[in-house]
C-alpha positions as MATLAB code, in Angstrom:
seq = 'XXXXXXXXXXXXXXXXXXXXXXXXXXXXXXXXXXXXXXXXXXXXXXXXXXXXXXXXXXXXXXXXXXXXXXXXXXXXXXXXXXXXXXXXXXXXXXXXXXXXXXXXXXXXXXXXXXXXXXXXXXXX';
ca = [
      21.711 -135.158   70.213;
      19.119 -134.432   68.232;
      17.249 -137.506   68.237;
      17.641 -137.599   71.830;
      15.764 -134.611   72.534;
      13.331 -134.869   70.067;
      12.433 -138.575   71.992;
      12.401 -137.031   75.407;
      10.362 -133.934   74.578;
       7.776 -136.742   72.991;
       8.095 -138.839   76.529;
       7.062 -135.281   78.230;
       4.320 -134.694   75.874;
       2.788 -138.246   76.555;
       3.352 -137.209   80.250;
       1.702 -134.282   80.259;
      -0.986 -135.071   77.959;
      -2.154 -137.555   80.220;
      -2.051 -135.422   83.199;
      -4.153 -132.941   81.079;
      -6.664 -136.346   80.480;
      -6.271 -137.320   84.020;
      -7.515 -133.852   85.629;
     -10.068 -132.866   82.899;
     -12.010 -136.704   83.833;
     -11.682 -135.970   87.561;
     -12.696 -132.398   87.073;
      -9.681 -131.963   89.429;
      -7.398 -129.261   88.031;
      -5.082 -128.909   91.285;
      -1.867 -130.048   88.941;
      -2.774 -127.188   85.827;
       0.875 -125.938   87.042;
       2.204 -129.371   86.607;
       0.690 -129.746   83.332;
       1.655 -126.244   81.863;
       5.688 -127.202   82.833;
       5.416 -130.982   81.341;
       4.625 -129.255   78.090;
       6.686 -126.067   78.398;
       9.709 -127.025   79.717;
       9.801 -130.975   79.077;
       8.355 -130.911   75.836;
       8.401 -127.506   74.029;
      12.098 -126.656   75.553;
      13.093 -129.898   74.689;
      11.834 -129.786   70.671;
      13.260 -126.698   70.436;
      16.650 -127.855   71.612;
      16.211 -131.152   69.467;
      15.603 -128.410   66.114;
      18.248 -126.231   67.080;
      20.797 -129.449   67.438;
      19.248 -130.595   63.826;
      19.470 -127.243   61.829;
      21.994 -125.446   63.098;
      24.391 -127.096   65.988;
      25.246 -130.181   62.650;
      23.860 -132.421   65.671;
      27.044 -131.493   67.639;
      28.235 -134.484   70.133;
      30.685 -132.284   71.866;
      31.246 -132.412   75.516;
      28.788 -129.138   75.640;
      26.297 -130.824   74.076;
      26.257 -133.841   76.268;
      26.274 -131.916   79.789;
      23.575 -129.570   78.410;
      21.723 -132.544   77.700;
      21.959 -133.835   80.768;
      21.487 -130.866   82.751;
      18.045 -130.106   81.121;
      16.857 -133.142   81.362;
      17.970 -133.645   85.323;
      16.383 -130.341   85.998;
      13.382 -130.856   83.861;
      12.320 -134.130   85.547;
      13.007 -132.829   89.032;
      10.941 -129.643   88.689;
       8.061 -131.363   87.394;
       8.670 -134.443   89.953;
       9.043 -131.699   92.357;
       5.674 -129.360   91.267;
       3.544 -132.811   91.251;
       4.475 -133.682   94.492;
       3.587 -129.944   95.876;
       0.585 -129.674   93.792;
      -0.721 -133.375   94.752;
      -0.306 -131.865   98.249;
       2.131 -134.759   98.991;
       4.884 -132.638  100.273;
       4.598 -129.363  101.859;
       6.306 -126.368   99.996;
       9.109 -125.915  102.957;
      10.189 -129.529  101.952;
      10.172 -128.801   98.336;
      10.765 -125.898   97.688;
      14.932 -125.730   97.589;
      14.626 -129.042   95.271;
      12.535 -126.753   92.743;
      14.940 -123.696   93.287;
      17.964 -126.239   92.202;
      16.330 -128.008   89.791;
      14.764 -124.652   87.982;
      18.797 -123.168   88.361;
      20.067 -126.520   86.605;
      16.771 -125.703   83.690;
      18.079 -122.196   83.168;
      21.994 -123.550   83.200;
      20.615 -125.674   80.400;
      19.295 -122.677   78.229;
      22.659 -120.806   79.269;
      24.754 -123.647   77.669;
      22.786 -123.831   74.394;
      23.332 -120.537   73.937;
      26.819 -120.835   74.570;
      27.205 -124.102   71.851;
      25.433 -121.834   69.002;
      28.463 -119.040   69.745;
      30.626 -121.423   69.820;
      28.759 -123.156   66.273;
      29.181 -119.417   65.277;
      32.105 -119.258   65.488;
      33.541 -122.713   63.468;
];
């Protein structure tokens, strides 16, 4: 699992940096918000949860481990499909906005289910 989310947070990195590249050359920082959650909660999130599988979890493969995987990475890509397409002002925020609300519940499900493999790592 590690390896996993050490490779996605780098895909989200790449992601954001160009969006970063993309808004500093157009002098057009409407998607800043976009940009901060590509590296906070696609990369950052997602290196920490690679390190934590790595050091601590013994790269765990349990069924956990896969759904939290999953989950993050579901919510992650919606809420930052979701914020571009707000942000770019190509959907209104009544459309979006219970897509974000879902897809930021699903985020925080994935935080609540690391924390429930390290007890679980605890306790082995």
């Amino acid at each position: 699992m590690d390896r996993k989310f050490i490779l996605s947070a780098f895909g989200y990195a790449i992601l954001g940096l160009l969006l970063g590249i993309y808004m500093a050359a157009s002098k057009n920082p409407a998607q800043h918000v976009t940009h901060a959650h590509f590296m906070l909660i696609g990369f950052l999130l997602s290196f920490i949860y690679g390190l934590c599988h790595k050091l601590w979890l013994n790269n765990s493969t349990s069924k956990i481990a896969i759904v939290q995987f999953y989950v993050h990475q579901l919510g992650a890509v919606v809420v930052l499909v979701g914020l571009f397409l707000y942000y770019g002002q190509f959907v209104p925020i009544e459309t979006i906005d219970p897509v974000l609300a879902l897809a930021s519940i699903a985020v925080f499900s994935g935080m609540v289910l690391m924390k429930i493999e390290f007890i679980r790592c605890t306790k082995e």
